[in-house]
C-alpha positions as CSV (number, residue, x, y, z in Angstrom):
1,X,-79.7,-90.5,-6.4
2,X,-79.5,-88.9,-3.0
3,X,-77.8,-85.4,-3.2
4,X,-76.7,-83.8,-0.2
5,X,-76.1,-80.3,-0.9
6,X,-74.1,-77.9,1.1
7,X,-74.4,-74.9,0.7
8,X,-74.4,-71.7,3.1
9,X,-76.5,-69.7,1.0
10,X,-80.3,-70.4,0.2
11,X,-83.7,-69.0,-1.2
12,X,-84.8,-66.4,-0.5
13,X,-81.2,-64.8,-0.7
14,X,-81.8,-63.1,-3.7
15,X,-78.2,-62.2,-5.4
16,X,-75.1,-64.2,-5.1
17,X,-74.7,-68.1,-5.1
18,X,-78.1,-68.4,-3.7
19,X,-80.4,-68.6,-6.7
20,X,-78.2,-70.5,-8.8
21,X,-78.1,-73.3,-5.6
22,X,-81.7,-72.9,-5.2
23,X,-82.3,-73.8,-9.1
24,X,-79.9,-76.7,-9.0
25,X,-81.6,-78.4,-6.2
26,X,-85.0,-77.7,-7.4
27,X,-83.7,-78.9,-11.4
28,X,-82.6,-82.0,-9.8
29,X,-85.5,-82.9,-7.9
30,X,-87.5,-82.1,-11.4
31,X,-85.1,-84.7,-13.1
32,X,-86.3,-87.6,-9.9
33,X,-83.7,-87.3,-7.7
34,X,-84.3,-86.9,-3.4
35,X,-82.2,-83.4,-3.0
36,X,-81.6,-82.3,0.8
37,X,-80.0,-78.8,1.2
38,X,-78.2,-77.7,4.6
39,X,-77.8,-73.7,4.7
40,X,-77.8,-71.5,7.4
41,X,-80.1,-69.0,8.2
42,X,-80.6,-66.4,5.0
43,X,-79.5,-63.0,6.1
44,X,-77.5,-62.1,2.9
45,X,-77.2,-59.5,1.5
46,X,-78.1,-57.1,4.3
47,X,-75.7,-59.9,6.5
48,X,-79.3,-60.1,9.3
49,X,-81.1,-63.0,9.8
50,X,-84.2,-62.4,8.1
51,X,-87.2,-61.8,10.6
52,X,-89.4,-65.0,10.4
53,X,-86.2,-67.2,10.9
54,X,-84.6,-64.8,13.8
55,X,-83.8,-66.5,17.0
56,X,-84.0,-70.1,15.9
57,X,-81.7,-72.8,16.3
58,X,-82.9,-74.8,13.5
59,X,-85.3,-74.4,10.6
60,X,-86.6,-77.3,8.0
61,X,-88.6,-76.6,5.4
62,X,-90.0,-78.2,2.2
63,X,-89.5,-76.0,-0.7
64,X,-90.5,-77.1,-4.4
65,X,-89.5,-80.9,-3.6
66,X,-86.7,-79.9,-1.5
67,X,-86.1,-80.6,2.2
68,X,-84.3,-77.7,3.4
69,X,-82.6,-77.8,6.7
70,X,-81.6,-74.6,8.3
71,X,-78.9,-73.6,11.2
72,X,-78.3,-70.9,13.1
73,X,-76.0,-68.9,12.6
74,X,-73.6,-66.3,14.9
75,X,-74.3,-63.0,12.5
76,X,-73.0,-59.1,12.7
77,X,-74.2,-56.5,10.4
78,X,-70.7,-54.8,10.1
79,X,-68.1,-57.9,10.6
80,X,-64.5,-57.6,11.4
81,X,-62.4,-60.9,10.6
82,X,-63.0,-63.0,13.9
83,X,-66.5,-62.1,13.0
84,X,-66.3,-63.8,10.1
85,X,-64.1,-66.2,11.1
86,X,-66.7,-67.3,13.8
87,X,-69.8,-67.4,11.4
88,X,-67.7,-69.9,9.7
89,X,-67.3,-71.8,12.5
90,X,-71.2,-71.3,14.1
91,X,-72.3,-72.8,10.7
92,X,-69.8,-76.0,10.6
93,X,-70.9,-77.0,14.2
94,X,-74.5,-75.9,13.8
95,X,-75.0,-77.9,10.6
96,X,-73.5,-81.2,11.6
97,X,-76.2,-82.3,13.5
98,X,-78.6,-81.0,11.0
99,X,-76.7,-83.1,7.9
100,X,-76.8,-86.3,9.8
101,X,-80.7,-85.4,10.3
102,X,-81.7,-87.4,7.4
103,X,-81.2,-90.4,4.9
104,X,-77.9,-91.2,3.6
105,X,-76.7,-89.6,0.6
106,X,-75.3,-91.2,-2.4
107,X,-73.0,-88.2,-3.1
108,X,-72.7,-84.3,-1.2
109,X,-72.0,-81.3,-3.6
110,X,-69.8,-78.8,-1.3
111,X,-70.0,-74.9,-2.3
112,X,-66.6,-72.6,-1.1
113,X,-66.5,-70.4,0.2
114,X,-66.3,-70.5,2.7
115,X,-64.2,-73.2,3.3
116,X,-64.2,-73.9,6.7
117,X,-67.4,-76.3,5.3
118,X,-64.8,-78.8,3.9
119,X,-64.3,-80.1,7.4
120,X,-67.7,-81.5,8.2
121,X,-68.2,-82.2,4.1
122,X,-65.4,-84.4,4.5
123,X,-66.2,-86.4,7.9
124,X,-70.0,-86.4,6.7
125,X,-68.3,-88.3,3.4
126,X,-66.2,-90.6,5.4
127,X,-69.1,-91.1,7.4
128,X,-71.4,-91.9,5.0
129,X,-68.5,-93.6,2.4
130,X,-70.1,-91.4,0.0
131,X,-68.0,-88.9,-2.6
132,X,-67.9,-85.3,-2.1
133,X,-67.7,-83.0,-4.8
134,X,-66.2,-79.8,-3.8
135,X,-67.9,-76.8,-6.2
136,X,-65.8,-73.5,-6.6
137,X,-66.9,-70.2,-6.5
138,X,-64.1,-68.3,-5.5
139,X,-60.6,-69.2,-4.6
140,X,-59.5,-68.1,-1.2
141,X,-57.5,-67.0,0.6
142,X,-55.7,-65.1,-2.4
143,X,-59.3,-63.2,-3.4
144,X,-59.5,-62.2,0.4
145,X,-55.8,-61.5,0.4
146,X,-55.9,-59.3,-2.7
147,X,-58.4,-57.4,-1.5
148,X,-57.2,-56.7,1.8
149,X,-59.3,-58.5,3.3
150,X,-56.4,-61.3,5.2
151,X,-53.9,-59.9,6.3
152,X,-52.4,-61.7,9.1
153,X,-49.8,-64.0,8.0
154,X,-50.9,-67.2,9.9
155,X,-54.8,-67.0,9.4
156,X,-53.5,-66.8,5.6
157,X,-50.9,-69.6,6.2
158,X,-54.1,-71.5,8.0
159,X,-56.3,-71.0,5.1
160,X,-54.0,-72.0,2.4
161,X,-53.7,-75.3,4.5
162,X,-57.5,-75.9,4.6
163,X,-57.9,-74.9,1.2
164,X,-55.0,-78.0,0.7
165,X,-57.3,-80.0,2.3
166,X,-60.6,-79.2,0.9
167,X,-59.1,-80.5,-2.6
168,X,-57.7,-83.2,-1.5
169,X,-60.8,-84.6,0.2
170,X,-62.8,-83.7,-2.4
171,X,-63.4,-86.9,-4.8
172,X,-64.3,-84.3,-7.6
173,X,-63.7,-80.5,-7.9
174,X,-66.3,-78.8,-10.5
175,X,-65.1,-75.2,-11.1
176,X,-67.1,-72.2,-12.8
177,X,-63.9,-70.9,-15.2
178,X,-61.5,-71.7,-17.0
179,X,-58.9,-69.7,-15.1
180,X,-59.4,-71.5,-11.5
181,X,-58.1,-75.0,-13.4
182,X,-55.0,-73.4,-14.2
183,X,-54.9,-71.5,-10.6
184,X,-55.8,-75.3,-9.1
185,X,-53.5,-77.1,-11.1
186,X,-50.4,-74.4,-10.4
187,X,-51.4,-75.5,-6.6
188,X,-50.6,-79.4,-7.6
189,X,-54.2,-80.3,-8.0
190,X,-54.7,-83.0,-10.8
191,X,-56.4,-81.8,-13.7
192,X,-58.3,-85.2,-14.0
193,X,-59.6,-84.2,-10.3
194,X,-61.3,-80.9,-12.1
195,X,-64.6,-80.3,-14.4
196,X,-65.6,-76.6,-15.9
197,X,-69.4,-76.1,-15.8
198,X,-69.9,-72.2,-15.8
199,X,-72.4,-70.6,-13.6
200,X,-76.0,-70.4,-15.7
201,X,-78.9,-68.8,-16.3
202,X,-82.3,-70.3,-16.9
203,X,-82.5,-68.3,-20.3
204,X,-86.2,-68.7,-20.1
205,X,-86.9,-67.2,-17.4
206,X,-84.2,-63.9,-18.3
207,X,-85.0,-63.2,-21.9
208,X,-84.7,-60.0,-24.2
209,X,-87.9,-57.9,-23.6
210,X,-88.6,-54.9,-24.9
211,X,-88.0,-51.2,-22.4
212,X,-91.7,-49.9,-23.5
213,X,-94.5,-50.6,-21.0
214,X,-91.6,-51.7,-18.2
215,X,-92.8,-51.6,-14.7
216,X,-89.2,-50.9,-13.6
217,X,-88.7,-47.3,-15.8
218,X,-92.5,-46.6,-14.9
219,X,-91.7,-47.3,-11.4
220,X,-88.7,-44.9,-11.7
221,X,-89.7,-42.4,-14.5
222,X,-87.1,-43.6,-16.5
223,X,-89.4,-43.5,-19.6
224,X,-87.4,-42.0,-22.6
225,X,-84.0,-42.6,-20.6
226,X,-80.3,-44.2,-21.6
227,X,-80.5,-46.0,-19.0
228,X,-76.9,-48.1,-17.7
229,X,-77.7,-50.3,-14.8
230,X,-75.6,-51.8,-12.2
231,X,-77.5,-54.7,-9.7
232,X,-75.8,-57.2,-6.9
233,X,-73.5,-56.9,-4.4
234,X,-71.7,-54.1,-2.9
235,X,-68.6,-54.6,-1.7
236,X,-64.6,-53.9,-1.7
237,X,-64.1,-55.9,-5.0
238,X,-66.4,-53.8,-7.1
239,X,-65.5,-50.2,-6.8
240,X,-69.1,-48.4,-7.6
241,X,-67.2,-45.4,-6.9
242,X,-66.1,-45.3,-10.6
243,X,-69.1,-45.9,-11.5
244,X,-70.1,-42.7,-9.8
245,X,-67.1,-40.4,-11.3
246,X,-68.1,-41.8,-14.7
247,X,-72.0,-40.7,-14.2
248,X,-70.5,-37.8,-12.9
249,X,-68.4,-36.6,-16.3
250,X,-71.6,-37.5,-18.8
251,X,-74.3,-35.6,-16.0
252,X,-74.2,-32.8,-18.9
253,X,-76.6,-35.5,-20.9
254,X,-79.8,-35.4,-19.4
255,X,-80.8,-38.6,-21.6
256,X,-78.5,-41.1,-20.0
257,X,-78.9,-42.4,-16.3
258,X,-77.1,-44.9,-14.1
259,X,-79.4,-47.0,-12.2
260,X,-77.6,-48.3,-9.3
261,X,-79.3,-51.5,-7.5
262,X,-78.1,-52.9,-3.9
263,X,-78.3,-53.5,-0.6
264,X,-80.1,-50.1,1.3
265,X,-76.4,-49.4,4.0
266,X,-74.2,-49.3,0.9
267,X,-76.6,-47.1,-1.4
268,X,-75.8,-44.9,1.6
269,X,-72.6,-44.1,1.1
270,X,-72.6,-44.1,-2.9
271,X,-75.4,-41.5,-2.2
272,X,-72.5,-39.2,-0.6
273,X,-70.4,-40.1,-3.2
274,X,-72.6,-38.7,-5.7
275,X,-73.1,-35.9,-3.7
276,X,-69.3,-34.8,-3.3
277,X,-68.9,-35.9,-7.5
278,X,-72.0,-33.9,-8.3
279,X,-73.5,-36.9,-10.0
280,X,-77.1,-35.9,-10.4
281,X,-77.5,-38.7,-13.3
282,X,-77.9,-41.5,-11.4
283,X,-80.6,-43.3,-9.9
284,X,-79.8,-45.6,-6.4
285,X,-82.6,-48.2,-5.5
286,X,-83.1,-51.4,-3.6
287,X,-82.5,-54.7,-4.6
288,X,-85.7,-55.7,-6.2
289,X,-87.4,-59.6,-5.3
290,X,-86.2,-62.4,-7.6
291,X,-89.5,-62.3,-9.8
292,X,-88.7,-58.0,-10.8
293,X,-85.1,-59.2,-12.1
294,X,-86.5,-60.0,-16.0
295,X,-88.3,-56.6,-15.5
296,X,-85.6,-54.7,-14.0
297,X,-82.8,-56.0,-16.8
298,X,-85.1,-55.4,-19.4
299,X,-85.5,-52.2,-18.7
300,X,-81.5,-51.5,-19.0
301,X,-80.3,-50.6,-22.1
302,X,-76.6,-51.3,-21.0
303,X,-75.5,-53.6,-18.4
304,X,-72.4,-53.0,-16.1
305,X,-69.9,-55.7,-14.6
306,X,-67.4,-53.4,-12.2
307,X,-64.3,-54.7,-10.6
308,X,-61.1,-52.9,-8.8
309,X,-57.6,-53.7,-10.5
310,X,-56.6,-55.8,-7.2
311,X,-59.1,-58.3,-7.8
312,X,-57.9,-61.6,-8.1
313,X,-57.7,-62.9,-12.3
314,X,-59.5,-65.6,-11.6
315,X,-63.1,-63.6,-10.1
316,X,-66.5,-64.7,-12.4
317,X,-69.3,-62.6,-11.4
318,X,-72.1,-64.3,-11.7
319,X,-73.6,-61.5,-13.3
320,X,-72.6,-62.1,-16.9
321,X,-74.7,-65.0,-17.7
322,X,-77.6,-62.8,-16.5
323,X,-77.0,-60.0,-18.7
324,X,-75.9,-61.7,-21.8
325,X,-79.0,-63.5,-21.7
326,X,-81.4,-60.4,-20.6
327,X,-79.8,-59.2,-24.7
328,X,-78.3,-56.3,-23.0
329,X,-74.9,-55.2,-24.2
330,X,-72.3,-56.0,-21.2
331,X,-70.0,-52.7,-20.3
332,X,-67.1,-54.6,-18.3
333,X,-65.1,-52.0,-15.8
334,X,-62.5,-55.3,-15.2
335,X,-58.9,-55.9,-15.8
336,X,-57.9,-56.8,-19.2
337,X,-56.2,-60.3,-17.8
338,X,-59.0,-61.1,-15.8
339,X,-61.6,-64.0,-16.5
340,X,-64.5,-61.7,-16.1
341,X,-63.0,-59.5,-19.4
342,X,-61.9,-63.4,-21.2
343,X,-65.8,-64.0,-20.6
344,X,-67.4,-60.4,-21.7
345,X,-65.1,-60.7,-25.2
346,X,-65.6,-64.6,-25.8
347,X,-69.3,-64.2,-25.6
348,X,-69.2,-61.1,-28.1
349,X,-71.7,-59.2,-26.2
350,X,-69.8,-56.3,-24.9
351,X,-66.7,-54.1,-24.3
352,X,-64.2,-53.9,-21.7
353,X,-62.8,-51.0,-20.0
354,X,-59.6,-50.8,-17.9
355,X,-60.7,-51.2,-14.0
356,X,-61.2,-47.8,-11.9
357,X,-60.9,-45.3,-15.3
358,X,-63.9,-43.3,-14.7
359,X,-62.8,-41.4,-18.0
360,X,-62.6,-45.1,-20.4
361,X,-66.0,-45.8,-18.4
362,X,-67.4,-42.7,-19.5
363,X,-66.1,-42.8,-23.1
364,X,-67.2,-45.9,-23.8
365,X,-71.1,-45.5,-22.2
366,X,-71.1,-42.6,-24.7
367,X,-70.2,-44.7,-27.5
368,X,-72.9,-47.1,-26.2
369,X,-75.4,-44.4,-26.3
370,X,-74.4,-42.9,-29.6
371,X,-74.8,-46.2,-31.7
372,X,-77.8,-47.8,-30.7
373,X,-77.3,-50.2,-33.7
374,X,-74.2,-51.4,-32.6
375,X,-75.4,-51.8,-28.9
376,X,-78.2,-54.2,-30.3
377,X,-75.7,-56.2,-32.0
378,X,-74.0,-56.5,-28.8
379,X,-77.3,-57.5,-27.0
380,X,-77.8,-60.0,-29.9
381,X,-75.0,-61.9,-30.1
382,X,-74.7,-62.1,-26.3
383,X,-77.7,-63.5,-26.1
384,X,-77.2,-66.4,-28.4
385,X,-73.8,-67.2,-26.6
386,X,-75.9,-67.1,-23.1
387,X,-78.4,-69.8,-24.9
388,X,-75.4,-72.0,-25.9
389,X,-73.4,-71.7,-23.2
390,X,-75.0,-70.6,-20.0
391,X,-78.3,-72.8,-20.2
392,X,-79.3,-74.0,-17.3
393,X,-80.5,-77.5,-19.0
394,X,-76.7,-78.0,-20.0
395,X,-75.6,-77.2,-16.3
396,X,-77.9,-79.7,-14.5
397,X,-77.0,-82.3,-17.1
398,X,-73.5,-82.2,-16.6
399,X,-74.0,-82.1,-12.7
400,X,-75.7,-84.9,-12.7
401,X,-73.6,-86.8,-15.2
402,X,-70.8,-85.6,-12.5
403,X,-72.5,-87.0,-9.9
404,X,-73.4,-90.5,-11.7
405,X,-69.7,-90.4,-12.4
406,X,-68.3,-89.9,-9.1
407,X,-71.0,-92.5,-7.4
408,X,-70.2,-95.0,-9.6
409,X,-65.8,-94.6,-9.0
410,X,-67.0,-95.1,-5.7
411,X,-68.9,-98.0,-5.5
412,X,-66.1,-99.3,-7.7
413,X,-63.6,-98.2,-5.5
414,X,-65.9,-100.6,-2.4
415,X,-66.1,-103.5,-4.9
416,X,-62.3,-103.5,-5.3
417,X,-61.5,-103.5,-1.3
418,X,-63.8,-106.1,-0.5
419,X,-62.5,-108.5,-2.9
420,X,-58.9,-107.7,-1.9
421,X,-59.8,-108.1,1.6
């Protein structure tokens, strides 16, 4: 087949949707199929163009059997909404011309957010009288309006209108949990409309390793250490700042240290908030390049998954698969309704905490550190549940079984209305 993918985030982003669309494309094109990608400009997470792509228009690239066609994009470091709202909106029109730059698809895969992309998704499908399979990763407006992020009442009303339209355009609508079919399907989507394939993790390339000889702790001196690591985003859903109070009530334990990965503007400000907590304990780097990450995870001995109590039920950080497979036991800061904390207890490879309790957090890091048996068993079983259910050889099958399925309704679909007409 022909897949058109859509997707705003690219390689060499190296946290986020990114990787996971960068080794879809690439799996496809391993399985013989032509893959086109159109992205914008990467500039996540530090949210600025990266230098060698700065001041373009447009970009293409061929990238492991994938053409990759780049747009500019209308970018500030510290947005405000109409910021955002008009990054959308540079990427829908920049795009266009760079989707209808190439051979017709036989199907597009869409990634929301954001979700001004349905538009052009949806003319490119009409277009092209191809299907367009709209892939979920978060649900907005309500995880922007939980959050505090919307909070004028017509962009919400606006939002919750497109969102109407991007499922209804969609021929297919492939979620990533279990909890956005039933938020989809409270919103009057049919549930025939809907597949579940989680997020995944190529299980080969993040696998249990041992923390001796680990160029991350030597990098760090973290030889000998407890060490409880945090990596990825930054940002008003996760709440690093009980991470911070909870280092902060176990500093009294020179053994145990929380390693605290990110973006270098917000290790800034954690670094005053472990100054006003007198956290001493914990240890605030860079994000490290894609090929560090087996390293880096390996050289955890827990592995945190933070979220606020606001935070939408719904939210999957795509985080879990990663540390369940690394065999690190998961220590899940998330509410207790949420599908983060239904995915942390199905897999059986960690324990959840109530949401901003720096005291629970605390606790249950000691417990962690006090029974290294049970922490391996942790590790253990979550890896085998990562294996079985986040591979990424059972992801790009169903995908492409998705998009067989979907091309072949469609050409049905054609046959139909040309013998009726």
């Amino acid at each position: 087949m022909r897949i058109l993918i859509y997707s705003y985030n690219y390689d060499p982003e190296p946290i986020g949707i990114a990787p996971l669309i960068t080794e879809m494309a690439e799996g496809l094109v391993a399985r013989g199929h032509e893959v086109r990608v159109i992205t914008g400009m990467p500039n996540y997470p530090q949210r600025q163009i990266y230098n060698s792509y700065r001041g373009k228009w447009y970009v293409t690239e061929q990238k492991n059997g994938v053409t990759v066609q780049r747009s500019y994009l209308r970018i500030k470091s510290k947005p405000n909404l109409i910021d955002r709202l008009l990054l959308e909106l540079s990427f829908v029109f920049t795009s266009l011309p760079q989707a209808l730059n190439g051979p017709r698809p036989d199907v597009i895969l869409l990634t929301v957010p954001p979700l001004l992309v349905s538009i052009p998704a949806a003319l490119l499908g009409r277009l092209y009288n191809c299907p367009v399979v709209l892939n979920v990763q978060d649900i907005l407006p309500e995880a922007a309006v939980s959050v505090g992020l919307i909070k004028n009442k017509f962009i919400i009303r606006s939002f919750e209108a497109l969102e109407k339209f991007a499922y209804r355009s969609a021929k297919s609508i492939s979620v990533i949990a279990d909890g956005f079919v039933k938020n989809l399907i409270e919103k009057g989507v049919p549930a025939e409309k809907m597949v579940c394939i989680p997020n995944w993790v190529d299980v080969n390339f993040i696998s249990p390793q041992p923390c001796e000889n680990n160029n991350f702790r030597s990098a760090y001196q973290l030889e000998g250490k407890f060490v409880v690591l945090y990596s990825g985003n930054i940002a008003l859903t996760q709440g690093l700042e009980t991470v911070i109070k909870a280092a902060a009530k176990l500093s009294h334990i020179p053994e145990i240290v929380f390693a605290i990965a990110g973006e270098t503007k917000a290790l800034e400000s954690l670094r005053w908030d472990c100054i006003a907590c007198g956290a001493t304990n914990v240890l605030l780097v860079p994000l490290q390049p894609r090929s560090e990450l087996p390293s880096m995870l390996a050289a955890a001995d827990v592995g945190l998954v933070v979220q606020k109590r606001n935070v939408v039920n719904f939210n999957m950080p795509s985080k879990i698969p990663l540390l369940l497979a690394s065999g690190r036991p998961i220590l899940g800061s998330v509410p207790a309704t949420g599908t983060a904390a239904s995915a942390i207890k199905k897999s059986g490879g960690g324990i959840v905490v109530p949401p901003e309790s720096p005291s629970e957090l605390a606790a249950a890091t000691l417990e962690l550190y006090n029974n290294p048996t049970y922490a391996a068993k942790l590790g253990d079983v979550g890896r085998k549940y990562a294996v079985e259910r986040y591979s990424f050889e059972s992801a790009i099958a169903q995908y492409e079984a998705l998009f067989s399925q979907v091309t072949a309704q469609s050409a049905s679909t054609d046959s139909v209305l040309e013998i009726t007409s």
